[in-house]
Structures are given as C-alpha cells and as structure tokens.
Residue frames as a rotation matrix with the C-alpha (Angstrom) as fourth column:
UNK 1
0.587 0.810 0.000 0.00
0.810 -0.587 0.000 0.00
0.000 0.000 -1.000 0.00
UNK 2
-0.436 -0.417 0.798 1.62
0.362 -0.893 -0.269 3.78
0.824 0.171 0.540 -1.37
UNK 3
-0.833 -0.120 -0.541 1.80
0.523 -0.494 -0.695 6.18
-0.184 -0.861 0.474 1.01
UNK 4
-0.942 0.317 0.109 -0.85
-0.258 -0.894 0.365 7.76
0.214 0.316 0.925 -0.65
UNK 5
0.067 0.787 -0.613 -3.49
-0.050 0.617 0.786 5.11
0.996 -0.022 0.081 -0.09
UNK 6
-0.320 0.034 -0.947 -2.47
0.942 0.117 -0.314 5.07
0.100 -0.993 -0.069 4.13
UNK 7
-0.996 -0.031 0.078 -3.08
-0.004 -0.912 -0.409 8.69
0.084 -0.408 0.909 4.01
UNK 8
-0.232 0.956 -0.180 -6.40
-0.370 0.084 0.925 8.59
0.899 0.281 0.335 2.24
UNK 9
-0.047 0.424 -0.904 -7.55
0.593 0.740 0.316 5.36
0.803 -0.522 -0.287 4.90
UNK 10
-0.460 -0.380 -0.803 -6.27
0.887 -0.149 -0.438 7.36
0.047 -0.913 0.405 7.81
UNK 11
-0.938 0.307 0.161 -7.89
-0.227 -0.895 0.383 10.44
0.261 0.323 0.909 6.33
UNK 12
-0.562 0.524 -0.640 -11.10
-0.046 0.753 0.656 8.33
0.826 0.398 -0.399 6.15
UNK 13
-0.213 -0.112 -0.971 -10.93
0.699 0.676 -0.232 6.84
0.682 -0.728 -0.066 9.30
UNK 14
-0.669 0.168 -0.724 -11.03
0.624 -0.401 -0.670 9.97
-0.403 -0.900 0.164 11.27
UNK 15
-0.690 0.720 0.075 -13.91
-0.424 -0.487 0.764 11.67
0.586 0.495 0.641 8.77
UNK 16
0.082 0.818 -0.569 -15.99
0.215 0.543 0.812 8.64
0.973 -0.189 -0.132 10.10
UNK 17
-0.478 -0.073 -0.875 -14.99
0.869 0.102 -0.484 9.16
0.125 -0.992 0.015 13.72
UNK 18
-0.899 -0.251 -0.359 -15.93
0.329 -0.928 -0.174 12.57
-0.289 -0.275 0.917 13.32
UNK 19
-0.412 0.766 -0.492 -19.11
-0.482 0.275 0.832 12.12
0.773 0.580 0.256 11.53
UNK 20
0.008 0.516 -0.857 -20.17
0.594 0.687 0.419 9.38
0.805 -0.512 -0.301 14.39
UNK 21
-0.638 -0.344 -0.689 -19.06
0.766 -0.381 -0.518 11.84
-0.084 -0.858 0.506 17.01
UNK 22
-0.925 0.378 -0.036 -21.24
-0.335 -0.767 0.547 14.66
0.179 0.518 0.836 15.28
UNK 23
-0.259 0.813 -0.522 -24.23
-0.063 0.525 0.849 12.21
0.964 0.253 -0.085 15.09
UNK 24
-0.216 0.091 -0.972 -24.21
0.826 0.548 -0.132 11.05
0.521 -0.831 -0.194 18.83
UNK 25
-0.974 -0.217 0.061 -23.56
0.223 -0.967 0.122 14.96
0.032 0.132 0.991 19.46
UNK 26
-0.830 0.556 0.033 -26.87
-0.473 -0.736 0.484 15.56
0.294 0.386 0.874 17.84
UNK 27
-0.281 0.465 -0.839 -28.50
-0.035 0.869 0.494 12.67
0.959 0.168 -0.227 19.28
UNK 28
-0.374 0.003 -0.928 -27.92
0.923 -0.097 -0.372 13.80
-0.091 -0.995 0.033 22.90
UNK 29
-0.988 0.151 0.003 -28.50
-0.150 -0.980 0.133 17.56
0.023 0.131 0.991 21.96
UNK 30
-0.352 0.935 -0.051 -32.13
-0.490 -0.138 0.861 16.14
0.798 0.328 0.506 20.92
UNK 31
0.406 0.697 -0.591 -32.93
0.339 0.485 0.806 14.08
0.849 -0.528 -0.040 23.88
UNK 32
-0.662 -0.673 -0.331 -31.54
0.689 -0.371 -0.622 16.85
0.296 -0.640 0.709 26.04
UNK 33
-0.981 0.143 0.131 -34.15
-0.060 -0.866 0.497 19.00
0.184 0.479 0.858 24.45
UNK 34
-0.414 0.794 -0.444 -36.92
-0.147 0.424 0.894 16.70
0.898 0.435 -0.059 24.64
UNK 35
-0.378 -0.559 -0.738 -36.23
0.654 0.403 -0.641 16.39
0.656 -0.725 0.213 28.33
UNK 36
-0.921 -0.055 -0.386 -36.15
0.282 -0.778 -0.562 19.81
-0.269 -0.626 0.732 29.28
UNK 37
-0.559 0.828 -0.045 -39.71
-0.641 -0.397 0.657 20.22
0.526 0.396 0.752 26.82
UNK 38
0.037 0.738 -0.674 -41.10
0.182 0.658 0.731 17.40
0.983 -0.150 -0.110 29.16
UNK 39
-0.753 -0.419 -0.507 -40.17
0.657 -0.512 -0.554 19.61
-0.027 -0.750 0.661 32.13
UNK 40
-0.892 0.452 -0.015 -41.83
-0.450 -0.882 0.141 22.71
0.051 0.133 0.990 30.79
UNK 41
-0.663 0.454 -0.595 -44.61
-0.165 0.686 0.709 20.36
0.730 0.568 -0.380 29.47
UNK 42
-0.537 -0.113 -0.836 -44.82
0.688 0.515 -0.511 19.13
0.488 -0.850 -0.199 33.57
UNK 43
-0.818 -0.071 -0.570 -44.98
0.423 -0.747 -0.513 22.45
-0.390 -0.661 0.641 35.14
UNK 44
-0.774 0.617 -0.142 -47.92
-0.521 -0.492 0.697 24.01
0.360 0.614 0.702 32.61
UNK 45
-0.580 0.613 -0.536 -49.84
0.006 0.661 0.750 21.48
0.814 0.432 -0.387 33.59
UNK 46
-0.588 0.020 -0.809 -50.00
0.807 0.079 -0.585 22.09
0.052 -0.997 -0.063 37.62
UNK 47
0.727 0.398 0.560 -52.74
0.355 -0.915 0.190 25.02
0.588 0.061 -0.806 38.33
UNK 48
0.701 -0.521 0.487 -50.16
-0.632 -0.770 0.085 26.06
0.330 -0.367 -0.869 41.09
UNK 49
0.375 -0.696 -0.612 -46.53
0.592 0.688 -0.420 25.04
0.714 -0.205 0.670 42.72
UNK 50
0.794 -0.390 0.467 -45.36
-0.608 -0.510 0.608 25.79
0.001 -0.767 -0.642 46.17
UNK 51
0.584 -0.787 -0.198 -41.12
0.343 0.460 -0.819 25.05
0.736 0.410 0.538 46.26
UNK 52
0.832 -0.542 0.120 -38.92
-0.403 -0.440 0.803 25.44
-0.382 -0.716 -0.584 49.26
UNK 53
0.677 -0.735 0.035 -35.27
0.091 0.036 -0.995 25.90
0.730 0.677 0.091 47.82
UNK 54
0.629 -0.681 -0.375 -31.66
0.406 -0.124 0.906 26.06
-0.664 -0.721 0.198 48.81
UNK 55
0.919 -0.375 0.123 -29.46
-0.067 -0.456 -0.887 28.92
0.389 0.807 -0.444 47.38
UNK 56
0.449 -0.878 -0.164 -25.71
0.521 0.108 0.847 28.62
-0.726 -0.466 0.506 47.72
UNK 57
0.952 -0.254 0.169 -23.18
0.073 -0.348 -0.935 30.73
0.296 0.902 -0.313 45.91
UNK 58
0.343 -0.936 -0.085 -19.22
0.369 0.051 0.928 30.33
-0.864 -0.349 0.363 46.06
UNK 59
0.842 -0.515 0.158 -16.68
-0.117 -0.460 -0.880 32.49
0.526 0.723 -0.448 44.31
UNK 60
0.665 -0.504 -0.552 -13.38
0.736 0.568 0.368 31.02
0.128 -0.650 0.749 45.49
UNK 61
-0.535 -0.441 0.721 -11.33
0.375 -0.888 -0.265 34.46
0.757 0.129 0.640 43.74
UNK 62
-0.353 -0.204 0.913 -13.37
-0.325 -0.888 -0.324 36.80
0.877 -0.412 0.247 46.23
UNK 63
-0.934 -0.314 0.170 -13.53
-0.239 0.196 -0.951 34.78
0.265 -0.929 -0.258 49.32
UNK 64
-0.501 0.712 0.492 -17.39
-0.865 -0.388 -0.318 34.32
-0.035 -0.584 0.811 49.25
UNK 65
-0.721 0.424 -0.548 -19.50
0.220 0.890 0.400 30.95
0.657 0.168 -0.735 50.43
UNK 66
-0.808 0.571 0.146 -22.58
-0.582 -0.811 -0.049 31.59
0.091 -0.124 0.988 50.94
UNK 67
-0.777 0.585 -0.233 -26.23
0.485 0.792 0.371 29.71
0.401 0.175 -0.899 51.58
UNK 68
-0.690 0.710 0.136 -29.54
-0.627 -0.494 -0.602 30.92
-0.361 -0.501 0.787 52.31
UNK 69
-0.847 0.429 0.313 -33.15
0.510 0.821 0.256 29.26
-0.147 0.377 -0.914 52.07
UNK 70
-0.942 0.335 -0.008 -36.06
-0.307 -0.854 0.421 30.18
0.134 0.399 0.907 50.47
UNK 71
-0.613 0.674 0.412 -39.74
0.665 0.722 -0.192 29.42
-0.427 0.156 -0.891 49.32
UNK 72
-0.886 -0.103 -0.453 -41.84
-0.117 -0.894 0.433 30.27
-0.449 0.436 0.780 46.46
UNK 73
-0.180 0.853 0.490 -45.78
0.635 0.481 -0.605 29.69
-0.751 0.202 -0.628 45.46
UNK 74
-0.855 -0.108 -0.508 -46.57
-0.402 -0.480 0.779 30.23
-0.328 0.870 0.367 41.51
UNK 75
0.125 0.857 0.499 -49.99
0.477 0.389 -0.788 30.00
-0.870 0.337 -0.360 39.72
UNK 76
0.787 0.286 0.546 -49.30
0.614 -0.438 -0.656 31.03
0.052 0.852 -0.521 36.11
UNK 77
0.034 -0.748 0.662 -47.52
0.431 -0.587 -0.685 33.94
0.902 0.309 0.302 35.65
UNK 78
0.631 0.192 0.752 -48.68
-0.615 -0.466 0.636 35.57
0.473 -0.863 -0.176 40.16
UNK 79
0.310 -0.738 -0.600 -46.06
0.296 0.674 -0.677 34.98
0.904 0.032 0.427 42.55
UNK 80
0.695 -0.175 0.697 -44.69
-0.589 -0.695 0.412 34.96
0.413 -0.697 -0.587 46.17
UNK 81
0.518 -0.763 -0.388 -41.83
0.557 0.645 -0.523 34.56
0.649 0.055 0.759 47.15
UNK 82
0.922 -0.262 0.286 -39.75
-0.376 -0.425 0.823 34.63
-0.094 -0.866 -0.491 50.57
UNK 83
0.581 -0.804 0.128 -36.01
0.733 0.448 -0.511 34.81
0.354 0.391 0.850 50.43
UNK 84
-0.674 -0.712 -0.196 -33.07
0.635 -0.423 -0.647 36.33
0.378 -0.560 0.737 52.61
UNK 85
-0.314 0.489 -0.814 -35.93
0.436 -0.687 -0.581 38.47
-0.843 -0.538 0.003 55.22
UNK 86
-0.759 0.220 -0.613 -37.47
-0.500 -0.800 0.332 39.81
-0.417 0.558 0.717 51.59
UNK 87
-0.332 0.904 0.270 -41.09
0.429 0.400 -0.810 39.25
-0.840 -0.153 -0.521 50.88
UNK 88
-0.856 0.072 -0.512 -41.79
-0.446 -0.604 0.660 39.83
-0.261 0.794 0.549 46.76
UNK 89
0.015 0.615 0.788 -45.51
0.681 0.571 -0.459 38.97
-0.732 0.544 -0.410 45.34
UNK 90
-0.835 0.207 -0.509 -47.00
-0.464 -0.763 0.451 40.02
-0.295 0.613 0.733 41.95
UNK 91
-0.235 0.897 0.374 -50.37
0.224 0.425 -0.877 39.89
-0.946 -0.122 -0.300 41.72
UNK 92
0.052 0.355 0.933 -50.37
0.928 0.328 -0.177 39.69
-0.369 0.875 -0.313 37.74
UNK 93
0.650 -0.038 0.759 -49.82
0.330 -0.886 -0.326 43.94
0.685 0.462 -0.563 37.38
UNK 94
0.474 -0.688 0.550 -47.55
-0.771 -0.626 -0.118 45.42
0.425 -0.369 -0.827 40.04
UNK 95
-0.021 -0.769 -0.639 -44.30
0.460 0.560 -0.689 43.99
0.888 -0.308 0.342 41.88
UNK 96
0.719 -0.113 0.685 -44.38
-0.567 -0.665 0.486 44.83
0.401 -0.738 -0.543 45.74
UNK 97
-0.118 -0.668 -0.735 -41.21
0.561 0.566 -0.604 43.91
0.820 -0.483 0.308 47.71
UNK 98
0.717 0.697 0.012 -41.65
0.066 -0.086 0.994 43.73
0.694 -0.712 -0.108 51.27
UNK 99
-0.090 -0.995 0.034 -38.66
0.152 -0.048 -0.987 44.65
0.984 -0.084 0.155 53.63
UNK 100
0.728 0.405 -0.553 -39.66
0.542 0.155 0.826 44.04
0.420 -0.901 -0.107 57.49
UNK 101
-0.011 -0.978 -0.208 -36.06
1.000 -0.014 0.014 45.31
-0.017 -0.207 0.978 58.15
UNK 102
-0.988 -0.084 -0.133 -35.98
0.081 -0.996 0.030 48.73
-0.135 0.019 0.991 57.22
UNK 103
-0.205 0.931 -0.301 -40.07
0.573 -0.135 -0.808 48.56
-0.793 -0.338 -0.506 57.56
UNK 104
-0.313 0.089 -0.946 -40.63
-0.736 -0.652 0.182 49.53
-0.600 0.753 0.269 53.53
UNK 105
0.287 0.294 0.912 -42.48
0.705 0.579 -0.409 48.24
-0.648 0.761 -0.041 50.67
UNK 106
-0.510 -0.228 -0.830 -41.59
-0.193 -0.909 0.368 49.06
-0.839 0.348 0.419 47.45
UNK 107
0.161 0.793 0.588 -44.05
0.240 0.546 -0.803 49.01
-0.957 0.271 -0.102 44.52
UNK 108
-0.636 -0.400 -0.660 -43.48
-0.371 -0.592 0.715 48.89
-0.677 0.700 0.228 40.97
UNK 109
0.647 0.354 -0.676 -45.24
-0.759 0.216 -0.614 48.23
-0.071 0.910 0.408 37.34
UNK 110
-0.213 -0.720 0.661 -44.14
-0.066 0.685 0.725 44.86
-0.975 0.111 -0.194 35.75
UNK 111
0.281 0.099 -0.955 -43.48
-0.924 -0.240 -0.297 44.80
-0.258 0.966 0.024 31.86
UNK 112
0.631 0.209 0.747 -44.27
-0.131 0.978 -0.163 41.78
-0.765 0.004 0.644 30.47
UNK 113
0.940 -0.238 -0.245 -41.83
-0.340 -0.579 -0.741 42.92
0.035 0.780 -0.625 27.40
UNK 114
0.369 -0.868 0.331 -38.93
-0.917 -0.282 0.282 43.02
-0.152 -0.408 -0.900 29.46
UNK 115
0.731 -0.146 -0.667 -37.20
0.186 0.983 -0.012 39.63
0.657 -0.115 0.745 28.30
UNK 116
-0.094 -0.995 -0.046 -34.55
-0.164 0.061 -0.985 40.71
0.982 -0.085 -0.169 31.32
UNK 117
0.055 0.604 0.795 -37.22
-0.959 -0.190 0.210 40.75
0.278 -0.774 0.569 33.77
UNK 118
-0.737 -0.208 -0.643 -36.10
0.058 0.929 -0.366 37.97
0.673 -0.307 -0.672 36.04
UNK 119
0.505 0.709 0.492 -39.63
-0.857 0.342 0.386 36.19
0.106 -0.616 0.780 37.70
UNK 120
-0.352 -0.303 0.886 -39.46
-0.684 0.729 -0.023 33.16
-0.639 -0.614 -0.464 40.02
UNK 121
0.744 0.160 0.649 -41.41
0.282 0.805 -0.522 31.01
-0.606 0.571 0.554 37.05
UNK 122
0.727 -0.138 -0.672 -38.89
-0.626 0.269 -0.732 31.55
0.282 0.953 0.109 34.98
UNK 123
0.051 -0.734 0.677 -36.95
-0.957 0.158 0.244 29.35
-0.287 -0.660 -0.694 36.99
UNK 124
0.071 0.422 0.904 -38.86
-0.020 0.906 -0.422 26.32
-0.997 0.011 0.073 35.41
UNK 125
0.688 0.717 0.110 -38.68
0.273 -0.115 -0.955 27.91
-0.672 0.687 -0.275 32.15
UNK 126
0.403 -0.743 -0.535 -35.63
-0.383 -0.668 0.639 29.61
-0.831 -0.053 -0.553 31.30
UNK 127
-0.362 -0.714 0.599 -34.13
0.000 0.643 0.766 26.80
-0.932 0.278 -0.233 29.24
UNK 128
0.172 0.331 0.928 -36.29
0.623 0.693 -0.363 26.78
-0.763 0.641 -0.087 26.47
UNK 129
0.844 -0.200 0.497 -34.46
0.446 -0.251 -0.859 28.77
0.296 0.947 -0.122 24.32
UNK 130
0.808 -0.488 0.331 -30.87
-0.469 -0.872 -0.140 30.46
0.357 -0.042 -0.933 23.90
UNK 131
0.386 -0.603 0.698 -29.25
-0.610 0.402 0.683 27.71
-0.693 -0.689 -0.213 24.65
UNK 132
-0.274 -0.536 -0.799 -26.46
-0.747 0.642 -0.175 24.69
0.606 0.548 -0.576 23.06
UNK 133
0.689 0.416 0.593 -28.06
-0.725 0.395 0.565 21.78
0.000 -0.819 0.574 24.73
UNK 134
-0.340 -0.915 -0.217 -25.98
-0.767 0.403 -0.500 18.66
0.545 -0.004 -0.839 26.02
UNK 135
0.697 0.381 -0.608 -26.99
0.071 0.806 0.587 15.31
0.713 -0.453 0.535 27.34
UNK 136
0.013 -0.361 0.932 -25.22
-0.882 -0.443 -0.159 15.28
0.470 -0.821 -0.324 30.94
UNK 137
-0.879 -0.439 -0.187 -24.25
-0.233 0.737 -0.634 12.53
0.416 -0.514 -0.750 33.98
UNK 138
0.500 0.828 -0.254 -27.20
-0.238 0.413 0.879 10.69
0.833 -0.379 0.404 35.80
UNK 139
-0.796 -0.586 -0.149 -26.52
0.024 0.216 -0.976 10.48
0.604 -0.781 -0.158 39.38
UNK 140
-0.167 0.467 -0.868 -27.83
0.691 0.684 0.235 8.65
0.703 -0.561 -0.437 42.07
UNK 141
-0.672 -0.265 0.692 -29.40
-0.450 -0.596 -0.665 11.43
0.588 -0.758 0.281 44.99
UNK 142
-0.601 0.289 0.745 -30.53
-0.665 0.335 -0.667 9.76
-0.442 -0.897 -0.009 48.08
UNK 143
-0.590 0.418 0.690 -32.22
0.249 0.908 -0.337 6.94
-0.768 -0.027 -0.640 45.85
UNK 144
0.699 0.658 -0.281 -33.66
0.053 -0.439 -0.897 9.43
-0.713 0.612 -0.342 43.00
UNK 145
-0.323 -0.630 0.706 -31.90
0.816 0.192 0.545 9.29
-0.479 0.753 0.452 39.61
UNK 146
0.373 0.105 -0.922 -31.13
-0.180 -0.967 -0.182 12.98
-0.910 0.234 -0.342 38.77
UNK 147
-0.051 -0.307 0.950 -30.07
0.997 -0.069 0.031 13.13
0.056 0.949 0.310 34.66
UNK 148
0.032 -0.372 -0.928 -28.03
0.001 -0.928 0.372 16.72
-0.999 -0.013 -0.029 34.20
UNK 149
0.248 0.039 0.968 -28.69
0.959 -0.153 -0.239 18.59
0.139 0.987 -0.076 31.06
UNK 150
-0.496 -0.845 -0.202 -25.36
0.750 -0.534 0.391 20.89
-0.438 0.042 0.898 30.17
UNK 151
0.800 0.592 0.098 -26.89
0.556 -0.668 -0.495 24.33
-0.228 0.450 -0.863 28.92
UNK 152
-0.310 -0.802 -0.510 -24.32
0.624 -0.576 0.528 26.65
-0.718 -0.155 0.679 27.28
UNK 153
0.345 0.498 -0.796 -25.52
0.318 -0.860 -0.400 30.05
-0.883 -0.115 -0.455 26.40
UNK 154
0.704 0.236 0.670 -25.84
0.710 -0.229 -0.665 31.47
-0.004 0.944 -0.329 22.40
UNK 155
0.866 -0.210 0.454 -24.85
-0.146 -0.974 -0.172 34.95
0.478 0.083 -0.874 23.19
UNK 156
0.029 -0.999 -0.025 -21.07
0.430 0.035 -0.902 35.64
0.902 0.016 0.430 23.59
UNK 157
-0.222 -0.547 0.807 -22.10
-0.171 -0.793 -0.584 38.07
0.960 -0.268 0.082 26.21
UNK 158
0.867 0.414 0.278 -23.60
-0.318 0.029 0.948 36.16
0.384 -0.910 0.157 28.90
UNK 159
0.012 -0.492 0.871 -21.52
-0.942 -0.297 -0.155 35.94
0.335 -0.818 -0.467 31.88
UNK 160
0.575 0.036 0.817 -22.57
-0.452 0.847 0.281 32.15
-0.682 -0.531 0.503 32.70
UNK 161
-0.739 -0.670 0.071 -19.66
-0.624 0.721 0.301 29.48
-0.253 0.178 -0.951 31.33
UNK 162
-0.450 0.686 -0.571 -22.97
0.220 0.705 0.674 26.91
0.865 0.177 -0.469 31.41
UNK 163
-0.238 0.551 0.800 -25.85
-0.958 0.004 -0.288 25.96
-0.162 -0.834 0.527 33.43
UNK 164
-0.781 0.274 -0.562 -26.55
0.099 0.942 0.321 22.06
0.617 0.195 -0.763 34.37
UNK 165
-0.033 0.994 0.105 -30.14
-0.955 -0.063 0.291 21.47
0.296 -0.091 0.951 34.96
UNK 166
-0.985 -0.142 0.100 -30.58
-0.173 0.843 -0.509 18.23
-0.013 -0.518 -0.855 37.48
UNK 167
-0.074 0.970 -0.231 -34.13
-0.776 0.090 0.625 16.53
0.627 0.226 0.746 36.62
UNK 168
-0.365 0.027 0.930 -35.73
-0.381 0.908 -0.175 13.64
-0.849 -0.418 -0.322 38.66
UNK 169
-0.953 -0.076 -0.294 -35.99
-0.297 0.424 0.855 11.28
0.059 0.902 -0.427 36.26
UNK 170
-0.727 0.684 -0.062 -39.20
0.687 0.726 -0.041 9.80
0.017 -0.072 -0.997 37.41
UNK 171
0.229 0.949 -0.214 -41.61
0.712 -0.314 -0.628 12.82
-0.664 -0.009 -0.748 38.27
UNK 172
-0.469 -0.605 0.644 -39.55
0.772 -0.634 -0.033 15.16
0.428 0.482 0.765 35.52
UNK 173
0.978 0.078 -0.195 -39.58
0.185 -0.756 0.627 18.08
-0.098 -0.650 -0.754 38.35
UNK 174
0.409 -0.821 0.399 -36.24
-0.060 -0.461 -0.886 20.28
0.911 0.338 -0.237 38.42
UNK 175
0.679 -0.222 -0.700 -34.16
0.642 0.642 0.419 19.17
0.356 -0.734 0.578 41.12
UNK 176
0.439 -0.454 -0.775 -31.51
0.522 -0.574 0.631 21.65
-0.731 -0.682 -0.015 41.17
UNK 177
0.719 -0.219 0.659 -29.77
0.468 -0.548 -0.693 24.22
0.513 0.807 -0.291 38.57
UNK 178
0.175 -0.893 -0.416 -26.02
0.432 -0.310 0.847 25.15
-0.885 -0.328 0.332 38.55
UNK 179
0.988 -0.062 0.143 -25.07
0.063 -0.682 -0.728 28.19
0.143 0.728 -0.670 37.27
UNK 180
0.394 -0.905 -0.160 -21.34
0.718 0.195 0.668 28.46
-0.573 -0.378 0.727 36.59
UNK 181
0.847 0.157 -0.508 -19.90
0.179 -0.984 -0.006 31.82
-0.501 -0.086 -0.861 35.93
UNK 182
0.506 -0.811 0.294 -16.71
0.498 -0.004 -0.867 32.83
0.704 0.586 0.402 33.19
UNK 183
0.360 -0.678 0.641 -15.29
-0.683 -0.660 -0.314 34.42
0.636 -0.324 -0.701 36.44
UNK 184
-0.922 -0.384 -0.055 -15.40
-0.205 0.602 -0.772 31.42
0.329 -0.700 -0.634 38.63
UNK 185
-0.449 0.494 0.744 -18.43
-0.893 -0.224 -0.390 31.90
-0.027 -0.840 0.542 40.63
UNK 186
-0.773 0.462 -0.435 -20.98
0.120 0.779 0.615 29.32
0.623 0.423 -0.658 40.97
UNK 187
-0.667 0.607 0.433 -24.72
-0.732 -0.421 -0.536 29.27
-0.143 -0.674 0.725 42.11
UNK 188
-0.946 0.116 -0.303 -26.53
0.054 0.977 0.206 26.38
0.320 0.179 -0.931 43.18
UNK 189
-0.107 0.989 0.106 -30.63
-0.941 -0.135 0.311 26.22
0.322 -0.066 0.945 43.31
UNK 190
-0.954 -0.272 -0.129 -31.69
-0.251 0.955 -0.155 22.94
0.165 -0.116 -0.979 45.39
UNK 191
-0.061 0.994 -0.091 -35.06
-0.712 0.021 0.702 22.00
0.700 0.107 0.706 45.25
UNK 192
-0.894 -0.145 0.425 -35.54
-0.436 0.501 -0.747 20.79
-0.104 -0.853 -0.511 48.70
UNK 193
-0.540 0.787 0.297 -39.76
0.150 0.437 -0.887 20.36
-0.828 -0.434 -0.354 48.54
UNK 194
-0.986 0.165 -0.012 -41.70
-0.023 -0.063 0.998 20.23
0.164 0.984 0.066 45.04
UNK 195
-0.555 0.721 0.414 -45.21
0.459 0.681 -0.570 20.18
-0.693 -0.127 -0.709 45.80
UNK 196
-0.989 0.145 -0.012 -48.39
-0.084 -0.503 0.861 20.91
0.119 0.852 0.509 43.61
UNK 197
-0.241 0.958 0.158 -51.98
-0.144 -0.196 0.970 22.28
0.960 0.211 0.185 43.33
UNK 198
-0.946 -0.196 -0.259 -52.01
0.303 -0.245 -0.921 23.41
0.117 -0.950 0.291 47.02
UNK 199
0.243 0.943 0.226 -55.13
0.868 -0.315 0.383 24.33
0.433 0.103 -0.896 48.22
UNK 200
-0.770 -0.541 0.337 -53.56
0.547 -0.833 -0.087 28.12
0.327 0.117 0.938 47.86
UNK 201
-0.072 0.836 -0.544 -56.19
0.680 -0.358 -0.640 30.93
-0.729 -0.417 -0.543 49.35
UNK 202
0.503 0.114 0.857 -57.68
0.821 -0.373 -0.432 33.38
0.270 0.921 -0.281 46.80
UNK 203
0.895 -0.388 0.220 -55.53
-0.407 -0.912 0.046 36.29
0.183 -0.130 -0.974 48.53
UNK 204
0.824 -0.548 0.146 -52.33
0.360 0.704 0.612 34.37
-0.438 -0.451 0.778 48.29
UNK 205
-0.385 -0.784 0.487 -50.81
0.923 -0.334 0.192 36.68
0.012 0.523 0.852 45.67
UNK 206
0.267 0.508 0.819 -52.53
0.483 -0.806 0.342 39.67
0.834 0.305 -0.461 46.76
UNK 207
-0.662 -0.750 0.014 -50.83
0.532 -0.482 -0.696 42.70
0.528 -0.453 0.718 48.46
UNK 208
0.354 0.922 -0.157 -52.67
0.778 -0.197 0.596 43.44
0.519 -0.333 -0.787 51.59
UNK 209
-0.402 -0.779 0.480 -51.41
0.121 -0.565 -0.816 47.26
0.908 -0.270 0.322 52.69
UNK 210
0.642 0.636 0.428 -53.42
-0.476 -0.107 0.873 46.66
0.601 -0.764 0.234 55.91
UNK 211
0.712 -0.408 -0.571 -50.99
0.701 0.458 0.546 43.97
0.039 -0.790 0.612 57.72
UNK 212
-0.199 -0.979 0.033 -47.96
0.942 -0.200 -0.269 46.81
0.270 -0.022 0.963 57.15
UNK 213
0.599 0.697 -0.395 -49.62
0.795 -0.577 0.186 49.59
-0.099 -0.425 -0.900 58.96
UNK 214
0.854 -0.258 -0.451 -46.46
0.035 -0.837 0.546 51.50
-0.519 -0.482 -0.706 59.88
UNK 215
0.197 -0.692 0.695 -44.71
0.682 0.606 0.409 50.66
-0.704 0.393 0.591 56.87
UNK 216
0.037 0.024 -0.999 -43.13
-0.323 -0.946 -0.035 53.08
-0.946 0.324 -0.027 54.07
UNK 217
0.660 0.580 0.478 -44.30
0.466 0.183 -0.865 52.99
-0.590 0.794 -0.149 50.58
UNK 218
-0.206 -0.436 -0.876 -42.34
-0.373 -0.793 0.482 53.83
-0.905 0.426 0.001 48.00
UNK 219
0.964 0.247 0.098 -44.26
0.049 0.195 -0.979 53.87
-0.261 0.949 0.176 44.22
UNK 220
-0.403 -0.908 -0.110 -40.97
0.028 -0.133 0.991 53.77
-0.915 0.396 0.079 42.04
UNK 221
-0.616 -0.191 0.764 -43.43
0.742 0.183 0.645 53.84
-0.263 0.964 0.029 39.09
C-alpha cells in the first residue's frame, strides 16, 4: 500500500470518527431537548406550585460561600416569594417587595416585554431557548436518579460558562440548577420540597397594605 493510499484510509478513518461523534452529538443535543420540553410540558400542567429551595453561591477568587433558604408559590404567571428576610408577590400587574427590616415596601409596574425581567417562574422555564443543549451525567441522589442537562448560552455576552439542569428522572420536576460563571463563581438552586396544586387561598398573591400599617411605601413607578 503507497503512502498515498495510508493517508487517504487514515484520512477516512477519522472523517468517520468525526461524523459518528457529530451524530451522537446531535443525538444527545435532541434528547436533552426533549427532556427539558417534558419539564416545561410538567410544570404548565400544575394550576399552582409551592417550592422550598436552597441557594448557595461560592466564588473562590473573592472569598465568598454563601447559603440561604427560600420558598416560592406560583400560579401562572402571580407569585410569592420569601427569600433572605425579603417578601416579593406580583399579583399579575404590580411587583411589591416587602422589607420588614428597614419597615418599607416598594411598589413597581411589571413589563411583560422586558425579556430581562427575572420572575421566580422563569426558573422552570428559562431553558427553552438560547441555549447549546448537552446530554449530561445521571446520578444517584438519596435513591432518586437525577439526569443533568449541560446548557451553554448562544450569546457571547452572557456571563454564565454553562448551566446544568438536574431533573428527577421519574416525576420530571427540576431538582436543582447550577449556574457556573466565566469568572469562577458558581450558584446552586436545590429543590428541597416540590409540591403541587395546594389548596392556595384566593388572597395568596394579593398585596394586603393593611398587615404593614407603619410601613413606608415607595411607588418607584
């Protein structure tokens, strides 16, 4: 065999490897996708979800390890949500954050427009677009079988490196979401309690300015 004919084979040889690697690639990309659409899929379906979380965030460069817990109840697009001594609902038109601490609410307009407007549902949602998906590791937590799907952001300019999305495989509910930062940082969401269709009261997203008698208002819109 001429040197020319080993080159060719060897040429070949890694076309196909590269080709099969490409294929498998796109094969995990799609049942990464399909995944995360049987997530979304999950969550649409629930009239409401009440979630008690664990946030943790570590940047090893500026010294910071952090953890706090939370808990949020969503019906649709209306939310409340408690998290570090801050109390935020939106009752479907304004945003009121509650601050017991310095004894202030502040109230604002919410633009549904705003695709930067960060709500607790998009926490369930986020993924479905803007993203390179990736099939991910399946690990074993306390007897649940979590399957991580690798997200790495379109845009050059986001700030996250990736985000892995931890499903339970059985009730596809989001288990936890790691964000991992191009400086270092990292922020971890743990989904301690998942529950659904609570028997929520009809003033459960509704700002009552009666319990905050001696509180200060500030409109900001």
């Amino acid at each position: 065999m001429n040197k020319i004919n080993i080159k060719m084979k060897r040429f070949l040889q890694v076309a196909i490897a590269l080709l099969i690697g490409l294929s498998l690639q796109a094969q995990d990309a799609k049942k990464a996708k399909e995944l995360l659409d049987e997530v979304s899929s999950k969550v649409k379906s629930y009239d409401n979800i009440v979630i008690d979380f664990k946030y943790a965030l570590n940047n090893p460069k500026e010294n910071i390890n952090q953890e706090s817990k939370g808990n949020v109840a969503l019906k649709g697009n209306l939310y409340s949500l408690n998290f570090m001594g801050v109390t935020k609902i939106f009752d479907g038109k304004k945003v009121y954050t509650i601050v017991p601490e310095d004894e202030e609410i502040s109230i604002s307009n919410f633009n549904a427009n705003d695709e930067n407007a960060i709500t607790p549902n998009k926490m369930l949602t986020f993924f479905n677009s803007g993203y390179k998906y990736a099939w991910d590791i399946l690990q074993n937590v306390k007897g649940r079988k979590i399957q991580y799907v690798k997200l790495t952001p379109n845009s050059s300019k986001d700030q996250r490196k990736e985000i892995l999305v931890g499903i339970d495989v059985q009730t596809k509910h989001i288990y936890t979401v790691i964000e991992v930062g191009k400086n270092g940082s990292k922020t971890t969401l743990t989904v301690n309690s998942f529950k659904t269709n609570q028997p929520l009261s009809k003033n459960h997203f509704t700002f009552t300015k009666s319990k905050y008698p001696n509180y200060y208002i500030n409109k900001l819109d």
